[in-house]
Backbone as JSON, one array per atom type, in Angstrom:
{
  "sequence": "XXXXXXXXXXXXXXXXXXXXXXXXXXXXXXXXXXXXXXXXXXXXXXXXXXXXXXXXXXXXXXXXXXXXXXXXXXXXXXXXXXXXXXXXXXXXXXXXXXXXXXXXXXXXXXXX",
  "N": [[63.49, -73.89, -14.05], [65.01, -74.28, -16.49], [63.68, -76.72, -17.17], [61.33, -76.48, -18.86], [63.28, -76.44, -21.36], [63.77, -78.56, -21.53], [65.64, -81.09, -23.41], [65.08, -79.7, -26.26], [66.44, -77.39, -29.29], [68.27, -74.82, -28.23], [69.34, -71.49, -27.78], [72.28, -71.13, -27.1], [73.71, -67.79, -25.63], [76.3, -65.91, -24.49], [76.78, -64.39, -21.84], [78.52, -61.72, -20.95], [80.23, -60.42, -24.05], [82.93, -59.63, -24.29], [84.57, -61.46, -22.44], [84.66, -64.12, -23.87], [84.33, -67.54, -23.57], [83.25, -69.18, -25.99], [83.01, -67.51, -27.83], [80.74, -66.48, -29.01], [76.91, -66.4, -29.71], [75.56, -69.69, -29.63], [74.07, -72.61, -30.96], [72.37, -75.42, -28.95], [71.8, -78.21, -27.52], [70.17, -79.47, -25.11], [70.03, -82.39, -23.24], [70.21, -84.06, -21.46], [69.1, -84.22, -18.13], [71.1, -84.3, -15.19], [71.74, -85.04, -11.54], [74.68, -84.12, -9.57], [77.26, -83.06, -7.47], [75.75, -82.45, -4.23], [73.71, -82.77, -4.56], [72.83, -81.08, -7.01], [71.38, -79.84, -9.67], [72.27, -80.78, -13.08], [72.28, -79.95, -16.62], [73.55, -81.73, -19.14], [74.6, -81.2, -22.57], [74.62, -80.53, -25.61], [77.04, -78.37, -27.41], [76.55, -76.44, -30.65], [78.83, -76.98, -33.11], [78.19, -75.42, -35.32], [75.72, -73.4, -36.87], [74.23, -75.39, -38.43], [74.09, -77.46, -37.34], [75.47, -80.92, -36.73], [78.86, -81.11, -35.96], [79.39, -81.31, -32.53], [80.36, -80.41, -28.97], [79.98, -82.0, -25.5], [78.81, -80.46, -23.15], [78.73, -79.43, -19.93], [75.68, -77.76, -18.27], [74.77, -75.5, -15.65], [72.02, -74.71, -13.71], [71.33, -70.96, -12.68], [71.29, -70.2, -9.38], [70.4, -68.52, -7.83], [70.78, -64.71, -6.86], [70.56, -62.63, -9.28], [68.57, -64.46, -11.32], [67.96, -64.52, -14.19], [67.83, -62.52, -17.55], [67.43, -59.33, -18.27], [65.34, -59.66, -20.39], [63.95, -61.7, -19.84], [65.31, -64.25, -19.82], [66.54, -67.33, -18.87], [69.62, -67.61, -16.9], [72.43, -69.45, -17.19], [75.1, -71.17, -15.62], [77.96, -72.33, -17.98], [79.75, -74.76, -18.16], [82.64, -77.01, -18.16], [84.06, -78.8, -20.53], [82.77, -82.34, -21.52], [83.92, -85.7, -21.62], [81.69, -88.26, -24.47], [81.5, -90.2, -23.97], [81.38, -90.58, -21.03], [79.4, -89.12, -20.46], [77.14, -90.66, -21.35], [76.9, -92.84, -20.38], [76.93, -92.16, -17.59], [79.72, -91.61, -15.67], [80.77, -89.03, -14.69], [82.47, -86.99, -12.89], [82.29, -85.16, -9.64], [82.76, -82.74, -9.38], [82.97, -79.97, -11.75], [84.65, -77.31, -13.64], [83.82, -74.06, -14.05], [83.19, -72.21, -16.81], [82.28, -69.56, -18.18], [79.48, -67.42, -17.65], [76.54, -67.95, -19.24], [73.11, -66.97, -21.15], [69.88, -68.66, -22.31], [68.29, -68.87, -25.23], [65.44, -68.86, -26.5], [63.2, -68.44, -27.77], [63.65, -68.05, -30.82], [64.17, -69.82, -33.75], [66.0, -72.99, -34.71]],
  "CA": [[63.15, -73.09, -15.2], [65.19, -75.01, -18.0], [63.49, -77.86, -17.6], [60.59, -76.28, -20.05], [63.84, -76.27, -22.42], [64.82, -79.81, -21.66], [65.15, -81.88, -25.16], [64.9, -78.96, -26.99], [67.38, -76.63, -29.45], [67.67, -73.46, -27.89], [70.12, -70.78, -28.29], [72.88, -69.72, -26.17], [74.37, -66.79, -25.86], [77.32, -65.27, -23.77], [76.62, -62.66, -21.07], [79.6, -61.03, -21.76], [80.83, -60.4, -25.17], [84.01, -59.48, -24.78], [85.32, -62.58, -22.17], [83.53, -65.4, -23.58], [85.01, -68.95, -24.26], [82.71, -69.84, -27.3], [83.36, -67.41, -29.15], [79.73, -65.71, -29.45], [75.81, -67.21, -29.74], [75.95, -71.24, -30.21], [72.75, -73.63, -30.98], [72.68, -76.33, -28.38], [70.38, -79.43, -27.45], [69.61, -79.62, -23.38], [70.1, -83.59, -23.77], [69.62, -85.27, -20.23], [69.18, -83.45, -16.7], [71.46, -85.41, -14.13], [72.06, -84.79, -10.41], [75.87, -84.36, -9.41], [77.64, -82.47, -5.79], [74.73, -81.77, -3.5], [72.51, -83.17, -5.39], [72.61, -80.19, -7.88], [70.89, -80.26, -10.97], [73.02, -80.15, -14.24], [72.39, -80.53, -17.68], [74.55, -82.56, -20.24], [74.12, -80.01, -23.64], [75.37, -80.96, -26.96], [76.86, -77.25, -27.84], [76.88, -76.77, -31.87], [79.74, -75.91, -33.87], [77.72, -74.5, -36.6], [74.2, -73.1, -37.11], [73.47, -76.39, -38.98], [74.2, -78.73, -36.07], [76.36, -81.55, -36.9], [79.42, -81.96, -35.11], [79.66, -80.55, -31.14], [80.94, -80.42, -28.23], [79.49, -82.08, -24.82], [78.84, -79.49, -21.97], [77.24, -79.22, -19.16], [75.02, -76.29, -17.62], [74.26, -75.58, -14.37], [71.45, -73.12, -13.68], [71.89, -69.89, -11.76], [70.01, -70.15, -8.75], [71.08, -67.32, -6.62], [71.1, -63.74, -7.03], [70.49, -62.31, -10.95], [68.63, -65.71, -12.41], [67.42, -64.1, -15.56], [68.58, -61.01, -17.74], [66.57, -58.04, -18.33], [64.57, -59.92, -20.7], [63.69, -62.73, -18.45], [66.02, -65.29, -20.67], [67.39, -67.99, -17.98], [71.32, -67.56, -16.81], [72.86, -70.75, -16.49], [76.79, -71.24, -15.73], [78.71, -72.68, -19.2], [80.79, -75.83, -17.3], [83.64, -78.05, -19.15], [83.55, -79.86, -21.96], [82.65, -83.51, -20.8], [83.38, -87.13, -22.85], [80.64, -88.13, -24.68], [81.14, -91.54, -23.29], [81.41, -90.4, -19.55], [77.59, -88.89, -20.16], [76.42, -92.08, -21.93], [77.64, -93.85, -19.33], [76.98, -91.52, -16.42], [80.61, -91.87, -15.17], [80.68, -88.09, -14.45], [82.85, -86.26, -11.97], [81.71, -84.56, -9.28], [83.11, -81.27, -9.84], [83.29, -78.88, -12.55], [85.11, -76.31, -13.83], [83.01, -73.15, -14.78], [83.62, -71.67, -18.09], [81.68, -67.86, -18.12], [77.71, -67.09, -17.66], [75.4, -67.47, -20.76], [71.74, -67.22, -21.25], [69.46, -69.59, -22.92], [66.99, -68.08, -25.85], [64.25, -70.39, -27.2], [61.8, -67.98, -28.51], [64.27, -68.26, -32.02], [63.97, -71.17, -34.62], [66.51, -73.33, -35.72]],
  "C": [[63.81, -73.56, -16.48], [64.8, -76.47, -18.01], [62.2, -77.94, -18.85], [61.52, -76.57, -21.34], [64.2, -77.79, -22.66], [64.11, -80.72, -23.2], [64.51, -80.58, -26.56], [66.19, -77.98, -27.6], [67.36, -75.4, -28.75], [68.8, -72.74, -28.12], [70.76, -70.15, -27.55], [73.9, -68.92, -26.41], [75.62, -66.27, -24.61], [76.81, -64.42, -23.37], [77.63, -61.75, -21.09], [80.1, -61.32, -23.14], [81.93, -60.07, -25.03], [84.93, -60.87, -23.58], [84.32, -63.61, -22.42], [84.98, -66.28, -24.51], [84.34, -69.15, -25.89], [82.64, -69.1, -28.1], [81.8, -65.88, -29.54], [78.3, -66.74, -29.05], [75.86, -68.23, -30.59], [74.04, -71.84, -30.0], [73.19, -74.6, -30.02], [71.33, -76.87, -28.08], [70.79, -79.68, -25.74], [69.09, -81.1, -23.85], [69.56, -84.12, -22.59], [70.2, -84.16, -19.17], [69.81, -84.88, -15.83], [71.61, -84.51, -12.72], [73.47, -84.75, -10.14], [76.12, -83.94, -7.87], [76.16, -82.21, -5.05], [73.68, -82.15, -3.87], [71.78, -81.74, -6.21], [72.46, -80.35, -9.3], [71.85, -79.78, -11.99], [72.49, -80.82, -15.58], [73.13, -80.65, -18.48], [73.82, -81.79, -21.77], [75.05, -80.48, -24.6], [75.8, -79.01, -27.26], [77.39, -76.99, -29.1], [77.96, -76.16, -31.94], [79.19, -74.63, -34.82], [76.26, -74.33, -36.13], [73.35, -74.59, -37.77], [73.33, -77.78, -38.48], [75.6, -79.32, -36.68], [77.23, -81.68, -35.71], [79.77, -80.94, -33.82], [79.86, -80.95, -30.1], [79.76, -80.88, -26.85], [79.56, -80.98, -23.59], [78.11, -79.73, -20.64], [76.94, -77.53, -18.34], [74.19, -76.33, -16.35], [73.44, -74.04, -14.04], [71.86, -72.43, -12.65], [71.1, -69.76, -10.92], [69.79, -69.2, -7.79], [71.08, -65.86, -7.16], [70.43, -63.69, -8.47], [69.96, -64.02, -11.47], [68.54, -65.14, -13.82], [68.17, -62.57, -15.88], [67.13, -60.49, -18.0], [65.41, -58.52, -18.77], [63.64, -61.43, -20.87], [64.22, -64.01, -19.56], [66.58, -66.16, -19.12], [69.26, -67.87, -17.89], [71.59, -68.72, -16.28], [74.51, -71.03, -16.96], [77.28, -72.57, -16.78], [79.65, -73.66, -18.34], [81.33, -76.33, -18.21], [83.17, -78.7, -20.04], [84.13, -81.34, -21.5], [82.78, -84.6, -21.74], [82.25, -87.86, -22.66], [80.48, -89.71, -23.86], [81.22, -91.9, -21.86], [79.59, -90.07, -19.37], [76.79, -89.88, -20.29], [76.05, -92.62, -20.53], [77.63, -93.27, -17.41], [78.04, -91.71, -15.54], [80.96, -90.25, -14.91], [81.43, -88.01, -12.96], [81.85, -85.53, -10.87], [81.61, -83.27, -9.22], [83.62, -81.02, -11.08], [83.53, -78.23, -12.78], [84.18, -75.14, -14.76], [84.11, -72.16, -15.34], [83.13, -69.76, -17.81], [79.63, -68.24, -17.8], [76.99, -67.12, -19.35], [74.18, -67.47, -20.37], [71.34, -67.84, -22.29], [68.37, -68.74, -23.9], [66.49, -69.04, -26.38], [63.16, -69.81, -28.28], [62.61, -67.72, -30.34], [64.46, -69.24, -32.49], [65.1, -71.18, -35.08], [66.62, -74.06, -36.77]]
}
């Protein structure tokens, strides 16, 4: 279900507001889908600093495939993982494990 989003800005948001790492709702770019443990799909996500892009942080997101995928208003939930160097993604030199950050959902139907 985020591969409709893949290569596209979309907009995520924190499922909780009061323990979230980032702070609040971030613009991010769903850059390249790779395979990692298990052969579980993750995507490599540029996540913005600002509303106007520029300079951000590498992530990756691993969808939720179990239990609760979507919220109420069928937005995708996909687990917020570490912040990855940009020249480990380039370069697909990637770990196999990740440390998960909190839950967000992905919104698309908003222009940036």
């Amino acid at each position: 279900y985020l591969a409709k989003h893949f290569q596209e800005n979309v907009l995520i948001v924190p499922d909780s507001t009061r323990n979230t790492t980032i702070g609040g709702a971030r613009w991010a770019y769903l850059e390249k889908k790779i395979h990692l443990k298990n052969d579980e799909a993750y995507y490599i996500t540029r996540l913005y600093h600002s509303e106007q892009g520029g300079t951000f942080d590498t992530v990756l997101l691993k969808p939720k495939v179990s239990g609760i995928t979507r919220t109420k208003k069928n937005n995708p939930l996909v687990g917020l993982m570490d912040v990855i160097q940009v020249r480990d993604a380039k370069t697909g030199n990637l770990k196999k494990k990740y440390r998960f950050q909190e839950w967000v959902y992905l919104r698309a139907d908003v222009k940036n």
